[in-house]
C-alpha positions in Angstrom: 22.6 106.7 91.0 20.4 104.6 89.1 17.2 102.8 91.5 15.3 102.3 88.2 18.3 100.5 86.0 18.3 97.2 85.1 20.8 95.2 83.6 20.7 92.9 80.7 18.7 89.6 80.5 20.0 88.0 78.0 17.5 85.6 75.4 16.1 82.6 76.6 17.4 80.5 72.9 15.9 81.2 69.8 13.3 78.4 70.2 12.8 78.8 73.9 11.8 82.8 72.5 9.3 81.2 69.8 7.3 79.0 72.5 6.9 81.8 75.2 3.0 82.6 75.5 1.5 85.6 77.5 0.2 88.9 76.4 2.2 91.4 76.4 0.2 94.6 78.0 2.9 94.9 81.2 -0.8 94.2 83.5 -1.2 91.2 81.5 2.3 90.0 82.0 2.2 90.2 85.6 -0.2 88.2 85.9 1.1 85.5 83.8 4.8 86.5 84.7 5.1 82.3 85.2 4.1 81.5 82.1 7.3 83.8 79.6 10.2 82.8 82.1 11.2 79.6 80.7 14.1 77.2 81.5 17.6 79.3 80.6 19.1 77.2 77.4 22.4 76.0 78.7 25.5 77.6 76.7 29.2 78.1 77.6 30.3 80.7 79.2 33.1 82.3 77.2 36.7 83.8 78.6 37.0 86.5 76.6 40.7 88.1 76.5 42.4 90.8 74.9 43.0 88.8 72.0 39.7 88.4 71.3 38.4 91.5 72.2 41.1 93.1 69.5 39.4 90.6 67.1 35.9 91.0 67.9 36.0 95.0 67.7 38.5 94.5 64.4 41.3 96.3 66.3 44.6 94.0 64.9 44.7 91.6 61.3 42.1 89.1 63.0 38.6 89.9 61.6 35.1 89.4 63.1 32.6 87.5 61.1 31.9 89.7 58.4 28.9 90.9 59.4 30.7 92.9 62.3 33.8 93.9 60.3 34.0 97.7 59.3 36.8 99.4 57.4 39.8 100.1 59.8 40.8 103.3 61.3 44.3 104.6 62.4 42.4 107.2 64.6 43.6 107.1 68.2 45.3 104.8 67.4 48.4 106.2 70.1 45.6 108.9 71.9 43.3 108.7 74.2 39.6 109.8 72.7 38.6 113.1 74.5 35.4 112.4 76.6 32.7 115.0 77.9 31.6 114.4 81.0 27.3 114.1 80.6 25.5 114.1 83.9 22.4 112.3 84.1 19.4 114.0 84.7 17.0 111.5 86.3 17.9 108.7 89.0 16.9 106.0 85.9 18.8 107.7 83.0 22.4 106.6 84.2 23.1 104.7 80.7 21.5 107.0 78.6 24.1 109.6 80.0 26.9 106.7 79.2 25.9 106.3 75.8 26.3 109.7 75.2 29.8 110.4 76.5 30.9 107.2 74.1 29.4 109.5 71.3 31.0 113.1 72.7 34.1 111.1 71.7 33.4 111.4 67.9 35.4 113.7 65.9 33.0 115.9 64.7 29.3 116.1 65.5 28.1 113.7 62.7 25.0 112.0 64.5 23.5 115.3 66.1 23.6 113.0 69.4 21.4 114.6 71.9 19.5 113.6 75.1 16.0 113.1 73.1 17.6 111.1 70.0 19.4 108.7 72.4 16.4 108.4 74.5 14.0 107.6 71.4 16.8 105.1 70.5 16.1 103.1 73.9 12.5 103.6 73.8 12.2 102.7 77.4 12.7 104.4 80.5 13.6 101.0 82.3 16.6 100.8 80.7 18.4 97.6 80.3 22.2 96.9 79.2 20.2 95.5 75.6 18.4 98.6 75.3 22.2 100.5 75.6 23.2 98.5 72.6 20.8 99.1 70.4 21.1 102.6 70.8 24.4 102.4 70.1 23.5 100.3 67.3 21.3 103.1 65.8 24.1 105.8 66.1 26.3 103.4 63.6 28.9 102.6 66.4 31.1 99.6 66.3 30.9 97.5 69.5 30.7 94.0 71.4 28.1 93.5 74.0 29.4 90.8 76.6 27.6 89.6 79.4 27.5 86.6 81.5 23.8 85.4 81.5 21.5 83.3 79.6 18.1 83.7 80.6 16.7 85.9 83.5 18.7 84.9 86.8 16.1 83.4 88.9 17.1 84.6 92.1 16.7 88.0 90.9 12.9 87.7 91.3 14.0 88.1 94.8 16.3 91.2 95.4 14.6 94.7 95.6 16.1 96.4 93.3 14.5 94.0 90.3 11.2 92.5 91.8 9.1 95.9 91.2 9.2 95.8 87.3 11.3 92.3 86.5 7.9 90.7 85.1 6.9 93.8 82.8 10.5 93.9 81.0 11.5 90.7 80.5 9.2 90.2 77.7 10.3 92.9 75.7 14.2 92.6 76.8 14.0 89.0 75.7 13.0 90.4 72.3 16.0 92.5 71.7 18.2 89.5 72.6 16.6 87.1 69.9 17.3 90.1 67.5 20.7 89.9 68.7 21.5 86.5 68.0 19.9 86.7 65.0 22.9 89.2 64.4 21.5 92.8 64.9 24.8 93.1 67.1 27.7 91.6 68.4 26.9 90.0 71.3 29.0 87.7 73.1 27.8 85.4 76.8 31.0 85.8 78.3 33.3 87.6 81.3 36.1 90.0 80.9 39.0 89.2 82.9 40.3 92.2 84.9 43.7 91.6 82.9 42.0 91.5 79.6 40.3 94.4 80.3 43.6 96.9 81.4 45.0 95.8 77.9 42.2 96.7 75.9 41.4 99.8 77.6 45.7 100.3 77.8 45.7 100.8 74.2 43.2 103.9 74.3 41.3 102.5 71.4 38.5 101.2 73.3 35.5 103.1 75.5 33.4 100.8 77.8 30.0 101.3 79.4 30.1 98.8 81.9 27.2 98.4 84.9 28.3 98.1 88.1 27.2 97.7 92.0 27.0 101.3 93.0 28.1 100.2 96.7 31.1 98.6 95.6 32.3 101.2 93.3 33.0 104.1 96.0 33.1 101.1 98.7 36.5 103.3 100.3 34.8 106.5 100.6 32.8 108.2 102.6 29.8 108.1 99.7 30.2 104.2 99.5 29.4 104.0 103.1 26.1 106.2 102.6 25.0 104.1 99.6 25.8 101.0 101.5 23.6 101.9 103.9 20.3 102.3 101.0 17.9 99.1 101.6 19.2 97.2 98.5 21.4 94.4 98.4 22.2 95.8 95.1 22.3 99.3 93.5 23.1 99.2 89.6 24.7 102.2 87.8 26.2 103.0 84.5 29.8 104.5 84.3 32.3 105.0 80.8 36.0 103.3 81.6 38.2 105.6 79.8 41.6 104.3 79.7 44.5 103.7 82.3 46.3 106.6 84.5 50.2 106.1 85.1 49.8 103.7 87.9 47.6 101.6 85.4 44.3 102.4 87.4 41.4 102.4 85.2 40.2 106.2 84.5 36.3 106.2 84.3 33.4 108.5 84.0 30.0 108.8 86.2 27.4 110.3 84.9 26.0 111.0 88.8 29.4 113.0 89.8 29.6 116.8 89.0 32.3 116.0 85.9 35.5 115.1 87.7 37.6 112.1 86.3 37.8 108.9 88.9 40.3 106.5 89.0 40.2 102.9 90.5 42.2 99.9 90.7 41.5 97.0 88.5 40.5 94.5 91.4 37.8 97.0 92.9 36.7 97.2 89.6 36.0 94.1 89.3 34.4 93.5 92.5 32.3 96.5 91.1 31.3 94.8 87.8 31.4 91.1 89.1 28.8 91.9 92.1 25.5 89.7 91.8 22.9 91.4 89.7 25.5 93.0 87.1 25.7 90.0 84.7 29.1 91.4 84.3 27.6 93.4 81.3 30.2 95.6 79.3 29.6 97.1 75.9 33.3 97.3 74.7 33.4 100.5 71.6 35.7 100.6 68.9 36.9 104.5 69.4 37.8 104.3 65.6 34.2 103.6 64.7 34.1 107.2 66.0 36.2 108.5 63.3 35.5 110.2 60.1 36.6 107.3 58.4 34.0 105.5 59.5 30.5 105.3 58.2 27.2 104.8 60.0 25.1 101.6 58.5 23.3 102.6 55.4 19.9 104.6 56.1 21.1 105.0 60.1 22.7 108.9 60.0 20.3 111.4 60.6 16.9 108.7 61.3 16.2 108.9 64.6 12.4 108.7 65.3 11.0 107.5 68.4 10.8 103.9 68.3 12.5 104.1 65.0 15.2 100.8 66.0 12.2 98.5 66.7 
């Protein structure tokens, strides 16, 4: 479980981003939290489906723009990628543990991926869905970031699992997302259908780190009962979806379990990953960007200082 997670807040427009004033020491920006939480710029909301997911990760004949594409793959293209299981080590290090199962996946140990490389990659301990991407980013992997919101949900300010640190990282997280409209990554403001989602993750050439409501996740077990019972309306938490079992429930990953595989139908899921404060964030991985066919971005293998991707 995650207490300290947070997940994406996505930029407030590019020119929104350019007018914000503040400081930015985190004491400074509490006090003046009013002043760098503008207006959200109004956009529309994509549907994504598995049609465009397939395009967007370069998965069929239908390219990305061509700052996304990479050369294709046929690797797993009919297997399902091999996962380790990673448990997290601290109760705010849920994603970081996410990110590196998606790179256990590779085919040999190219990037050196280790618990100190991916957290330099994040550079933050209050780790956002944004700060997940990048790091991913940095590791060379091919992936679309989706999520639902433009601008910091307001009503956020008042549930308890944001308020404590909302006004310190909103600054910063707002950063990342003007970097990634600029076209650092590919990110998308739009939801997964449940359908959509079975597809892409049917075809076991597709890992997703998606953040979900903790209470909904295990909401038929005994554990869902104790979490529901935490004083949050709202406890976030990293998992890896892995693919679909025979009864076409989605196999996933949590870092917080001891290692064994879960399983869970496509409708809790998405009462999982649809709960208020989610954003419905996904980052969707290409698993043949994993491949040894695939290379890093020029200058990205093997450069992995802290604070090296900002």
């Amino acid at each position: 479980m995650a207490d300290r997670q947070r997940p994406s807040v996505v930029s407030r427009g590019l020119s929104r981003l350019r007018s914000m004033a503040g400081p930015a020491s985190k004491k400074r920006a509490t006090e003046h939290a009013s002043q760098v939480t503008p207006t959200p710029v109004a956009e529309a909301l994509e549907v994504l489906d598995a049609r465009d997911l397939r395009r967007l990760l370069c998965l069929d004949d239908e390219a990305p723009p061509p700052r996304h594409r990479r050369p294709p793959s046929p690797f797993a293209e009919t297997s399902a990628a091999v996962v380790a299981h990673v448990r997290q080590r601290m109760a705010w290090d849920c994603g970081l543990a996410c990110v590196l199962m998606v790179l256990s996946a590779a085919e040999f140990p190219r990037y050196d991926a280790t618990w100190d490389r991916v957290h330099a990659a994040c550079g933050t301990r209050s780790v956002w869905t944004v700060d997940l991407a990048f790091a991913l980013k940095a590791f060379g992997v091919r992936f679309v970031f989706a999520t639902k919101t433009l601008g910091c949900d307001p009503s956020y300010r008042d549930m308890s699992f944001y308020k404590r640190e909302l006004s310190l990282d909103e600054r910063r997280v707002a950063g990342l997302f003007e970097r990634a409209f600029s076209g650092e990554i590919c990110l998308r403001k739009g939801t997964v259908p449940s359908d959509a989602l079975g597809e892409l993750l049917g075809t076991h050439r597709a890992l997703v780190i998606a953040l979900v409501d903790l209470r909904f996740l295990y909401s038929r077990t005994a554990v869902g009962r104790a979490i529901a019972s935490l004083p949050y309306s709202y406890t976030g938490h990293y998992i890896v979806l892995t693919g679909l079992d025979a009864a076409g429930r989605v196999l996933y990953k949590d870092p917080a379990s001891a290692g064994e595989d879960h399983a869970i139908g496509l409708a809790d899921l998405h009462r999982a990953r649809a709960a208020h404060g989610t954003d419905e964030d996904l980052i969707l991985v290409a698993v043949d960007s994993l491949s040894r066919t695939h290379e890093p971005p020029p200058g990205r293998a093997g450069t992995f200082a802290v604070g090296g991707i900002r």
